[in-house]
N, C-alpha and C positions, 0 to 999 in steps of 0.2 A: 453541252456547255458552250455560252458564247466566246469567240476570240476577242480577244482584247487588241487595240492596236498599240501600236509601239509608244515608247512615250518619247525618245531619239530615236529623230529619223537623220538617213541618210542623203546628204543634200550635194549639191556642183553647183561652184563656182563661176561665171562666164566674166571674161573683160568686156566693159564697156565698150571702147573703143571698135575692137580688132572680134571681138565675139568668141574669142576661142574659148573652151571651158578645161579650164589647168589645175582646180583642185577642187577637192570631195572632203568634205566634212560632216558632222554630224549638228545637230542641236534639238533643245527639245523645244516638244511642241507647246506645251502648256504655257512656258515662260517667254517664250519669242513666238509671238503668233506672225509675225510681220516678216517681211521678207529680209537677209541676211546683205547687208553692203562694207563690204571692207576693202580697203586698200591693200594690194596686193602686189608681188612681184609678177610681171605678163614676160615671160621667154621671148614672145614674136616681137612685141614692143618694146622690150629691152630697158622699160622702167617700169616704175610703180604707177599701178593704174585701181581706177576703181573697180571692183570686184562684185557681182549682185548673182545674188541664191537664181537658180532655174529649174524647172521642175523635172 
């Protein structure tokens, strides 16, 4: 029997900025084929920065 892949995958977060990668979320694949960008709290940078999926 073939494996099936996941249909939520497990993805990380990176700041724009400073590069660090501070959260892990999930999303599926079917529905958001495109890469994941949100605004986020960054710890190092100590504001809201922009947030982008890495693989």
């Amino acid at each position: 029997m073939a494996r099936k892949k996941a249909v939520r995958t497990v993805i990380t977060l990176e700041c724009v900025e400073c590069r660090e990668r501070n959260y892990t979320t999930e999303k599926n694949r079917r529905n958001d084929t495109a890469r994941i960008e949100l605004n986020k709290y960054c710890s190092r940078c100590r504001t809201h920065r922009l947030h982008r999926e890495t693989k």
